[in-house]
Every structure is written in structure tokens, then in C-alpha cells.
C-alpha positions in Angstrom: 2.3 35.4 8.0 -0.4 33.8 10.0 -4.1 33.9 9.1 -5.1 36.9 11.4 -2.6 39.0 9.3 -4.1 38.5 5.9 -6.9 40.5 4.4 -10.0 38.6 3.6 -9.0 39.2 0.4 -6.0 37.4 0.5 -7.5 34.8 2.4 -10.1 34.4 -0.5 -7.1 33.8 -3.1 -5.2 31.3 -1.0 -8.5 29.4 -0.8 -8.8 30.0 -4.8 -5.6 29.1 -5.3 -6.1 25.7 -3.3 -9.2 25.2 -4.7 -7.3 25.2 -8.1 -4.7 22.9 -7.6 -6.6 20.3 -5.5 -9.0 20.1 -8.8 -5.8 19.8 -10.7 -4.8 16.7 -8.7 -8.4 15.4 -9.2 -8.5 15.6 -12.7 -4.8 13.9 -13.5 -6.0 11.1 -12.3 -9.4 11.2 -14.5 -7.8 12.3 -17.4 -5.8 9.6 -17.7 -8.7 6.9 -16.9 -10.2 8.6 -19.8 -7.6 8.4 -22.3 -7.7 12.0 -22.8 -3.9 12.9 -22.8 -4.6 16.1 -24.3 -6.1 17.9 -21.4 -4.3 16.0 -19.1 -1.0 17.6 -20.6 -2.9 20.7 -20.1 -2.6 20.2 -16.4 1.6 20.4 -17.0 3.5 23.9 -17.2 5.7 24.2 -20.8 8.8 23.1 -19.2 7.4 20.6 -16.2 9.4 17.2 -15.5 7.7 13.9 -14.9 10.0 11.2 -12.7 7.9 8.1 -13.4 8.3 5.7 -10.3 9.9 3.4 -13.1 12.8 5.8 -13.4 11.3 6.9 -16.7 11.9 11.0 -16.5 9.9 12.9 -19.5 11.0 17.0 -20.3 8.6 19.0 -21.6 4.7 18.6 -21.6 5.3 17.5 -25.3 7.3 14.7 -24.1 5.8 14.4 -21.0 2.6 13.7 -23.3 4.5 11.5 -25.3 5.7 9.8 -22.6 2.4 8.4 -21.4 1.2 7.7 -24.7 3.9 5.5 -25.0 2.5 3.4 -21.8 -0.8 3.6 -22.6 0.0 1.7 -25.9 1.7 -0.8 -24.2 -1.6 -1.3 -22.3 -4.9 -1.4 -23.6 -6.4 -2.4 -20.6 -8.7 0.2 -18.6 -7.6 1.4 -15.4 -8.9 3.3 -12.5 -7.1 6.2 -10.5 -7.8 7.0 -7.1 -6.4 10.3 -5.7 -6.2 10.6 -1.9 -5.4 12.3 1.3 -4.4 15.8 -0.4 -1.9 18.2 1.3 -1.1 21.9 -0.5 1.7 24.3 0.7 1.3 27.7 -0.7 3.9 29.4 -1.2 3.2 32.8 -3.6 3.0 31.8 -7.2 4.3 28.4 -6.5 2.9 25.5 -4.5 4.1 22.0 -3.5 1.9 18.8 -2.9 1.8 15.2 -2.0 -1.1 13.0 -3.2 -1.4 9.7 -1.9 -2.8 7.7 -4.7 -3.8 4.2 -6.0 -4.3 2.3 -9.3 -7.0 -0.3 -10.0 -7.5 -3.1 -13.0 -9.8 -5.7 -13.6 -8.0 -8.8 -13.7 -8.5 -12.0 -15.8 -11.1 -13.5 -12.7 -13.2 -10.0 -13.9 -12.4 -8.9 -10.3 -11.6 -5.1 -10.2 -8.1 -4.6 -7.9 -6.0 -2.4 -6.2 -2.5 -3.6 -8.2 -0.7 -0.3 -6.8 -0.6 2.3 -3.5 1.9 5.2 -4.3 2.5 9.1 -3.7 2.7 11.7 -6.2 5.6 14.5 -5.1 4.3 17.4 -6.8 5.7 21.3 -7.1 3.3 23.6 -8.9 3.3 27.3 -10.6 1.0 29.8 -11.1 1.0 30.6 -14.8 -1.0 33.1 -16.6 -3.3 29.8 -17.6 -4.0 29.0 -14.0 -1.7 26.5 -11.8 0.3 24.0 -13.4 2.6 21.5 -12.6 6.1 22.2 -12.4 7.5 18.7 -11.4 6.1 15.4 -10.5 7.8 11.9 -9.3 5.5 9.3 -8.4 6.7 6.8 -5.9 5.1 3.1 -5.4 4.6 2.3 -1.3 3.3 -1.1 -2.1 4.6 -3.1 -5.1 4.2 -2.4 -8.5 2.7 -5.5 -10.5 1.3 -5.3 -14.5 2.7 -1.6 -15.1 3.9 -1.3 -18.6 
């Protein structure tokens, strides 16, 4: 269906809809800057799957929760997420995205770097709590150095 066959109305909730999930994507990356693994397991539908790009795969948003604490232990020190170059297909109550994204760390010099470039392959639903994600596997583009 192009665009000239939807009802503004329709139109409307497709940009609602976009508007949801791109926030979404926003705030994974925030959440986890912040430590705050509660709402970002919020973001995750009941039965989502995380693929980690280091082949760890988490069931569940329990153990999808659990599965970050678990690397967050292993590293107390702060990072920074970056979350790029967005692209959303639609398609009724489910969506599917790529993120391109990047992770930052001070290092020992007290320089703040770039240590990663990756994408985030995401599916999404619509739930009765808003979009969530379905599935996510993160790949690395540009090597992977100091992730627990």
C-alpha cells in the first residue's frame, strides 16, 4: 500500500508507531550507560532473544537481563553508547530495524575512545505495553577490543 492509499489516520499511526520504536532504540543505548537494567529489560518483549556479537544468546527478558548483568560485573568501567543511522520497516504489529551503533571508554591515558563500530539487527512487536523487541543480534564491523 503506498502512502496516497492510507487515511491520514493511518498515516498518523505509522508515524506513532516509528516514533515509538526509534525512541526505543534511543533509550537501549542510554539505559545501559546508566546502569539501569531494569527499564532497559523493559524495552524487551516476555519471550525476546538477544544474540550478543560474542555468541552469547540470552532467552527471556529475565535472562536477557541477567545476561547483561553478568557483563556489566565483569566491567565496572563506564561506557558510552552511540546509536546511529536508524532504518524502521513497518510491517502491522511487527517491525524490523538496523541500528548502526558504537561504544566508547576512557582508557588509562584518560582519553575517551571509540573501542567498537557495530549494527544492532533488531525485529520488534507491538504488545499491549507499546513496541518491544522481539530479537536482537548485534554484530561488530570493526574489531572488538576490552569487551567482557
Amino acid at each position: 500500500m503506498t502512502k496516497g492509499e492510507l487515511s491520514l489516520e493511518e498515516r498518523v499511526l505509522l508515524l506513532e508507531d516509528r516514533a515509538e520504536i526509534l525512541q526505543s532504540l534511543y533509550d537501549y543505548g542510554e539505559l545501559l550507560d546508566t546502569r539501569d537494567l531494569d527499564a532497559w529489560a523493559r524495552l524487551w518483549a516476555e519471550d525476546g532473544v538477544f544474540e550478543m556479537s560474542t555468541g552469547r544468546t540470552a532467552n527471556g527478558r529475565a535472562a536477557i537481563r541477567d545476561m547483561l548483568a553478568a557483563v556489566m560485573e565483569r566491567s565496572a568501567t563506564p561506557v558510552i553508547h552511540m546509536e546511529m543511522n536508524p532504518r524502521i520497516t513497518l510491517e502491522g504489529d511487527t517491525a524490523r530495524s538496523t541500528m548502526l551503533y558504537g561504544v566508547a571508554r576512557t582508557q588509562d591515558d584518560g582519553l575517551t575512545r571509540v573501542i567498537w563500530l557495530g549494527h544492532h539487527h533488531s525485529r520488534h512487536v507491538r504488545t499491549p505495553d507499546g513496541w518491544k523487541i522481539s530479537y536482537r543480534r548485534n554484530t561488530v564491523d570493526l574489531p572488538e577490543t576490552g569487551h567482557p
